[in-house]
N, C-alpha and C positions, 0 to 999 in steps of 0.2 A: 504494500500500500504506500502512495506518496505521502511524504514528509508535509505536514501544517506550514501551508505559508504563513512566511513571516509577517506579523502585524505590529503596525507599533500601538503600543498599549499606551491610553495616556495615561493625565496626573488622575484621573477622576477615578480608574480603575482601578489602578497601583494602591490608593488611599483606601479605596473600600476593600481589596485583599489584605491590606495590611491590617483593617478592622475584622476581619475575618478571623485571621491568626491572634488577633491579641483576646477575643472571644475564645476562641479555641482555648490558646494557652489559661488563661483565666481559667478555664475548668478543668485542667488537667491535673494530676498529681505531679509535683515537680521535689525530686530530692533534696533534703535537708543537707545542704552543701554548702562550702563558699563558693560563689560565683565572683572572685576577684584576680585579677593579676598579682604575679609574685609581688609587685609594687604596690598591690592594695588595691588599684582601680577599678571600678564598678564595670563589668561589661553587660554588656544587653543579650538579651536571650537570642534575639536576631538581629541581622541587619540588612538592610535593604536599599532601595532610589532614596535617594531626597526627598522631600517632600515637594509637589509640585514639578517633578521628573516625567519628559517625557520617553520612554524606552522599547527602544525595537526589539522585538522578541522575546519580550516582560513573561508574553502566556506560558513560553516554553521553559522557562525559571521558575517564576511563581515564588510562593511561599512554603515552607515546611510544613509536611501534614495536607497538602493541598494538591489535588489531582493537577501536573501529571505526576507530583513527588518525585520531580528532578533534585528538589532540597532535601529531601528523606519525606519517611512515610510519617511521621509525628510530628507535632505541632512544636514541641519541647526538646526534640532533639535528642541528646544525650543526659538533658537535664534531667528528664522524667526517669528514665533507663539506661544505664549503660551496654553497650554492649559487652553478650555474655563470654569471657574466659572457657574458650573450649578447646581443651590438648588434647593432641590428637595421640594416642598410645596404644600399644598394643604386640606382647613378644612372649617368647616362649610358650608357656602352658597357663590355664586360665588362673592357678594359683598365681604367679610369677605376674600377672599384667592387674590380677588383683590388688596386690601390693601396689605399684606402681598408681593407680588409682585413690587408693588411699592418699597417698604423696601428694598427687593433685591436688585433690580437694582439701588435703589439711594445710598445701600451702595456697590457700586461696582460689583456686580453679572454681569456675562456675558450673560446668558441666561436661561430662567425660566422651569423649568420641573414641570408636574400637576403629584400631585397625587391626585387619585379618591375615593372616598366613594366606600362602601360595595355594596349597591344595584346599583350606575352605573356598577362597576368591573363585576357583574354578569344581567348585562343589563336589571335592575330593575326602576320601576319610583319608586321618594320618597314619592311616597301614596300605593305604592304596598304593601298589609298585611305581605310579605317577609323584607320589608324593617324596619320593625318599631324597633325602635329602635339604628338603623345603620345610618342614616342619619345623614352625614355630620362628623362620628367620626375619621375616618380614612384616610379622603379625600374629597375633594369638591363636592358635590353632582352638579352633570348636568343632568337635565329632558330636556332638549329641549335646540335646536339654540339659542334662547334668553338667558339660562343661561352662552352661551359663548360667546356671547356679554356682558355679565354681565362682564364676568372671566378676560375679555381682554379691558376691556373700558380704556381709554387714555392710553391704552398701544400698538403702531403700527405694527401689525402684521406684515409688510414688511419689520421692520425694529431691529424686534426680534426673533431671532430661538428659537424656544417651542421644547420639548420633551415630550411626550406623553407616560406614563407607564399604557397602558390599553391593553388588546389581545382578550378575549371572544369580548364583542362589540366595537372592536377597529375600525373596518368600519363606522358602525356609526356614532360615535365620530368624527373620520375624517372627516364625510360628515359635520358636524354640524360645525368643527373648519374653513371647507372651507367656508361655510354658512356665518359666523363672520367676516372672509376676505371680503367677498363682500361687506356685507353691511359696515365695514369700507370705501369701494371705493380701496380696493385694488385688484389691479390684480392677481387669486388665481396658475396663471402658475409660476410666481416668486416665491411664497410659498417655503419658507426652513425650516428644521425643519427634527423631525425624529418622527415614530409614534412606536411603541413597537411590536404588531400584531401577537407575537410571540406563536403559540398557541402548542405549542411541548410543551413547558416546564411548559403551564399550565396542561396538563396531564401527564408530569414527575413529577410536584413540587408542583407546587401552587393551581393545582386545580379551576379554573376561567374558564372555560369553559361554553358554552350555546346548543352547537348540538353534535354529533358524529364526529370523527377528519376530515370526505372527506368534508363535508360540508364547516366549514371553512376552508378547505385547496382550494374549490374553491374561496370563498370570499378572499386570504390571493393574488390565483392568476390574479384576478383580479383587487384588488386596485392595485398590481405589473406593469400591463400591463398598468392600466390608469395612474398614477404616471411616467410611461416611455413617453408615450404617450402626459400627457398634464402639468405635475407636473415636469419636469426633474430634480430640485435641491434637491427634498423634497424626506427623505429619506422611504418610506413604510414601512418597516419591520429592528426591531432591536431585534437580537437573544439574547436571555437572560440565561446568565451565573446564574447573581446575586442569583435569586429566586431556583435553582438548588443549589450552597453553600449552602444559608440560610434553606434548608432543610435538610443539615446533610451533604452532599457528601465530599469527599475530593476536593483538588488542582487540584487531575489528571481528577477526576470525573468531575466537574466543567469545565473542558479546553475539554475534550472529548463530554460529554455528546453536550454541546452549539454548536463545532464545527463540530457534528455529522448532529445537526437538522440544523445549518447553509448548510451545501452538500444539505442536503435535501429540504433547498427552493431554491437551485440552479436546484437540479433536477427538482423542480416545475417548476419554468423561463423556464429551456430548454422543458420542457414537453408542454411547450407553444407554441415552436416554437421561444421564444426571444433569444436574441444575448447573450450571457454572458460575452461580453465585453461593452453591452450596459445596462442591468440590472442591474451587480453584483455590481457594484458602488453604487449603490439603499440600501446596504443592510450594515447595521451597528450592535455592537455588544454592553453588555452591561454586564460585570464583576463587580465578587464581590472582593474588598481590605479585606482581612482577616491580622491576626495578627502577625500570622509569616512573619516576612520582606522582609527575601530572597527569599523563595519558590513564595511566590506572585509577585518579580519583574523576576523571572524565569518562572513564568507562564504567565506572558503579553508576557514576550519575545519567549517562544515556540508558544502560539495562533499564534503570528503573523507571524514565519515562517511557522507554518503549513498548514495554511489558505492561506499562496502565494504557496506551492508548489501542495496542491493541486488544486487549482485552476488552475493553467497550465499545471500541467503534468495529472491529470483526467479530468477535464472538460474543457478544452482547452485553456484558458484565455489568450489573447495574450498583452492585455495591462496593465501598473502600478495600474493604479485606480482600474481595476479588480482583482486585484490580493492582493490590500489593505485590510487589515482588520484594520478598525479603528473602537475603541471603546469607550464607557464611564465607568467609575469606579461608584461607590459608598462603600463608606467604608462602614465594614460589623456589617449591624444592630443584629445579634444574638452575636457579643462579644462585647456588650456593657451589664450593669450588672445594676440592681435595687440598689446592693448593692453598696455602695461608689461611688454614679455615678459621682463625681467629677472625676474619674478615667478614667472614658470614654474619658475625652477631649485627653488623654495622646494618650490611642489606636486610637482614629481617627489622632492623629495626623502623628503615627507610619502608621498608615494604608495608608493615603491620601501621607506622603511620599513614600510609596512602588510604587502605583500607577502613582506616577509622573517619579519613577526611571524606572519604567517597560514602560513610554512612552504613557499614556494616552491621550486622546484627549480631553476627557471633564471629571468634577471631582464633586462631591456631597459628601459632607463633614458631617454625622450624627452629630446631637446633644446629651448633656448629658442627657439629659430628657427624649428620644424618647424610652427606653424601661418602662417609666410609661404612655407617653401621646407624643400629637403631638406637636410637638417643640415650647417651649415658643416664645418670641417675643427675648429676653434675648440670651436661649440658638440658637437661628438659630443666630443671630449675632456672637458668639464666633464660630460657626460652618465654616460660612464665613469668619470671619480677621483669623481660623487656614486657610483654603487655601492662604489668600492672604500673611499672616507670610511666608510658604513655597516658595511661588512665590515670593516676596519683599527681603527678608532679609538670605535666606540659600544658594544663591550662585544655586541652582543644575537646574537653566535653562541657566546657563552659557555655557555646553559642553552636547552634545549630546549623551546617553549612557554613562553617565561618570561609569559606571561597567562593561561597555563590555570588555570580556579579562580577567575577573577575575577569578581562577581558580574554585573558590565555587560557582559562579553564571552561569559558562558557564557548570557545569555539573550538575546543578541541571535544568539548560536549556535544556540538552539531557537528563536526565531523564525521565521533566514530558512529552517531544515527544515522548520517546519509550513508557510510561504507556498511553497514549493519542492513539498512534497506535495502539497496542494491544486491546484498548478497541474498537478502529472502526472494526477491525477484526470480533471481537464478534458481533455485532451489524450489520453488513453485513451479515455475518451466520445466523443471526435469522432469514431475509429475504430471506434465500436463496430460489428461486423455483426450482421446477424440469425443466431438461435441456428442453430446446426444448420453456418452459415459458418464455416471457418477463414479466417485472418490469411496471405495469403501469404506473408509475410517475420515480421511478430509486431505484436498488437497496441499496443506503441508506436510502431514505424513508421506503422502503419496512421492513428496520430493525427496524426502528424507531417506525411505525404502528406495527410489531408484539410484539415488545416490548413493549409498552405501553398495547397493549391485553392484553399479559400475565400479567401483571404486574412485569417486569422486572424490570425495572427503577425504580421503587417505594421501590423494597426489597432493590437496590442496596445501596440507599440512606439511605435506613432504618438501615442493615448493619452498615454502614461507623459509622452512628449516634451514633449507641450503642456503638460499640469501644470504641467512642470517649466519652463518656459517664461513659462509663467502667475505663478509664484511668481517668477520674476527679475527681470518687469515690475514685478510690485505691490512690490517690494525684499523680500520674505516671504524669500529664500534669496537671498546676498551673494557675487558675486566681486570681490573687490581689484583696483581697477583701471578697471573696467567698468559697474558702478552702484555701487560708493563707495569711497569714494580716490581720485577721476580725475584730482587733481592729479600731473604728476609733472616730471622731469627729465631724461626719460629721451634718449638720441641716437637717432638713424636706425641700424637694423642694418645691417649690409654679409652681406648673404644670398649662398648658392650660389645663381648660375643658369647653365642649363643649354642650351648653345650651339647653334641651330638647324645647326649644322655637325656636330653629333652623329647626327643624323637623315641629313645628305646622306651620312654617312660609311658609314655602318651597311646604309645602303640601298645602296651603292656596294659593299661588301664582300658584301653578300648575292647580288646579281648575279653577283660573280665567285666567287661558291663554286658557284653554279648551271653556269656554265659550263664547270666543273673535275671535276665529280661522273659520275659514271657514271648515265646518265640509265636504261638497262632496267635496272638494279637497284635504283631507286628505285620507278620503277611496279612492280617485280616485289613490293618489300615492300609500298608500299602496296597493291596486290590482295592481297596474302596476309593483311595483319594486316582488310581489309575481310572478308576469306572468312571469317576467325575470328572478326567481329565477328554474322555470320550464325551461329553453332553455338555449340553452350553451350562451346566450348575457350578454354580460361583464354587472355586476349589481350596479356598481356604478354609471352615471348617472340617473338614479331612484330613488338610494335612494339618493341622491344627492337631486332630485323633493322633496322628503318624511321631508329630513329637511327644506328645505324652506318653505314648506308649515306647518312646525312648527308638526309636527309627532311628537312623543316624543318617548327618547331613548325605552321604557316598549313595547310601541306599537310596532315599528319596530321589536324590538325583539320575543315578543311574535306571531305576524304575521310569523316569520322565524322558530321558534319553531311548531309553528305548520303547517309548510309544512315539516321540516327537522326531527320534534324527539328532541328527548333529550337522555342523555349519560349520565349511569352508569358506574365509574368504575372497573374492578372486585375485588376483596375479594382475598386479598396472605395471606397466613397463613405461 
């Protein structure tokens, strides 16, 4: 869809938005805070035109809390809320990441994000002959319900929001974390939290897939529909930016590419028949903090207008929360450097700043270590006090948008939306049918599925990559450290590693829960949730049965694998 001409706004409008927000703010809760400069000076909650300003392009700025929420989604900014502390963890065995957990949250951490081992990510058990070796390097290994009652012991689910960064078995997963609720004695409709599920960008990006895309794109609409149905806080699906960046793409690529396959599980929802002022709340976003400062805080601030306009003007969104695109950051793990990794603290720090100016909701702050190994004990602490430095001590949750109106930021805010537009154009085209054809699900999917055929997405990224590649060779673009500065002083890390006795252990213990389980009440779920994988019947109550009765993630999958296939993707030269 074309870009809002531009109009200039006068003084008459500007003054009545401005009485808009200060109504707003007036009724909000805003934190018992000082709102001063280190110097003592009063700052104001916003800022904005002069009074009797007249401003081209004013609509597309706006105010905070104010549709299109180029300023953020709230009226008060960071005043009302901070954004939430969420480290991302996740290694060895669910004992060992439980700990780690702990660590968080007693130094401050708001809320725990899992990262998964190799063989869950590709919904493997840790004795599967695929797995050997993988266990537990990259992320916490979970075979079964039990191991997230492991993950989560004295930690109360109803009283901590979890982020879940898993897509190929990310139904699963969820069955098994609701599983864990229960037998806590918690009630699993309260459940908040967000699950990842995002399965576009594992056949854009990352590659974590287990069927061909229709398969999970039923499973993606069906936890959708139970999650409305009997979960309403918890969010199902977070469309992921991150893992698109960390593959090479550019800013605009990253902002397009996410908010492309975002349209497309809205088209999913409506292909349902659900309300899109009742679902689209359900669905969250998940960007990558890269190193250039501005472009990145001018890329939170386009998603989030672009993501409210179309939401109301294409697929009809009539309320705020629909029309919200709230996301989490994570600073970006590919410009962190082996070499001088003391250096790294600086870019996360630069990073985890952009993210908080561009308005993030939740933040994961990398360590210096994470491009040798998974984050010491050491470095995830300095990864945490840098978020809580930025929040405690720099002033920038004092005023809301305090860069909105700046001439460097508000046009590099219309840029990445016109390269953002232009790329959904494309990507629409590749879907196109012959007239007379409907879109089985909506023609942004339909772009998305041909794209991903072809392997469009894949050269795109590929592309961007080399350029950028190209430009580090020739010195055209500079990392410290790496092609200039290479002198340093620096010592040998002392990294986590992660004990091939983790692997004998995990597989020892998944043995003896085998032998302990009620064996016909295993195959009886797995036939049941296979029989509902045959009929259009929403399939997460079944496998819902399949974790309880202690099914293990290998199993369920491999049962789905072999009613669905498995997925090749093709070969771009």
């Amino acid at each position: 869809m074309p870009l809002t001409r531009e109009t200039v706004v006068d003084s008459n409008e500007i003054e009545a938005g401005r009485r808009r927000w200060q109504d707003r703010y007036a009724a909000a809760k805003v934190r018992n805070a000082d709102f001063t400069t280190l110097s003592g000076t009063e700052v104001d909650p916003v800022y904005g035109p002069p009074e009797g300003s007249v401003v081209p392009g004013f609509d597309r700025i706006g105010w905070p809390g104010e549709y299109p929420y180029t300023r953020g989604l709230y009226p008060t900014g960071y005043r009302g809320r901070t954004w939430t502390i969420r480290q991302f963890a996740g290694f060895g065995n669910a004992a060992q990441t439980n700990e780690r957990y702990k660590m968080i949250l007693a130094a401050g951490g708001g809320g725990l994000s899992v990262a998964f081992d190799m063989p869950t990510l590709m919904g493997r058990d840790s004795d599967d002959p695929q797995a050997l070796g993988e266990v537990g390097h990259c992320g916490v290994a979970i075979d079964s319900a039990v191991d997230m009652d492991v993950l989560f012991a004295d930690i109360p689910l109803g009283k901590v929001t979890t982020s879940m960064t898993i897509s190929g078995p990310a139904v699963p997963i969820f069955c098994m974390y609701v599983a864990a609720a229960e037998r806590q004695g918690f009630d699993p409709s309260l459940l908040n939290g967000t699950l990842q599920t995002d399965i576009f960008k594992e056949y854009i990006a990352q590659k974590e897939w287990l069927f061909p895309p229709e398969p999970h794109l039923r499973l993606i609409g069906d936890l959708i529909e139970y999650c409305e149905r009997e979960i309403p806080a918890y969010k199902p699906l977070s469309v992921s930016g991150y893992h698109i960046r960390e593959a090479g793409s550019t800013a605009a690529q990253e902002v397009a590419f996410t908010l492309a396959d975002g349209f497309g599980y809205v088209e999913l929802g409506l292909s349902r028949g659900l309300d899109v002022d009742s679902f689209a709340p359900g669905l969250s976003f998940f960007f990558d903090a890269h190193v250039d400062f501005f472009e990145e805080i001018a890329k939170f601030r386009a998603a989030r207008r672009i993501w409210a306009r179309w939401l109301r003007d294409v697929y009809g969104a009539k309320t705020e929360k629909a029309q919200w695109l709230r996301f989490h950051t994570q600073t970006a793990g590919v410009s962190l450097t082996a070499q001088q990794p003391d250096n790294n603290v600086v870019r996360t720090a630069i990073e985890a700043l952009a993210a908080v100016l561009g308005g993030t909701n939740s933040l994961h702050t990398n360590a210096l270590d994470e491009v040798l190994a998974l984050p010491s004990e050491r470095a995830a602490e300095i990864a945490l006090r840098t978020q809580q430095v930025i929040m405690a001590e720099t002033g920038v949750a004092n005023v809301a948008d305090p860069l909105g109106g700046s001439w460097y930021v508000e046009a590099l805010t219309d840029k990445m939306e016109a390269e953002a537009e232009a790329i959904f154009d494309r990507i629409k085209e590749m879907g196109a049918l012959p007239a007379g054809k409907q879109h089985p699900i909506g023609p942004m999917t339909s772009g998305i599925l041909r794209g991903i055929e072809d392997g469009w997405f894949m050269a795109e990224i590929a592309e961007s990559a080399f350029r950028y590649q190209q430009q580090l060779e020739k010195g055209e673009k500079k990392i410290v450290g790496v092609n200039v500065h290479t002198e340093t002083v620096e010592q040998p890390l002392d990294i986590l590693r992660i004990s091939h006795e983790v692997e004998l252990e995990q597989r020892r213990v998944l043995a003896e829960r085998r032998t302990h389980r009620d064996d016909a009440a295993v195959q009886a779920a797995l036939e049941r949730m296979v029989a509902a994988a045959r009929t259009n019947e929403n399939m997460i109550p079944a496998m819902l049965d399949a974790a309880r009765a202690e099914v293990t993630l290998g199993e369920i999958c491999d049962a789905l694998r072999a009613e669905w296939g498995t997925y090749a993707e093709p070969a771009r030269f």
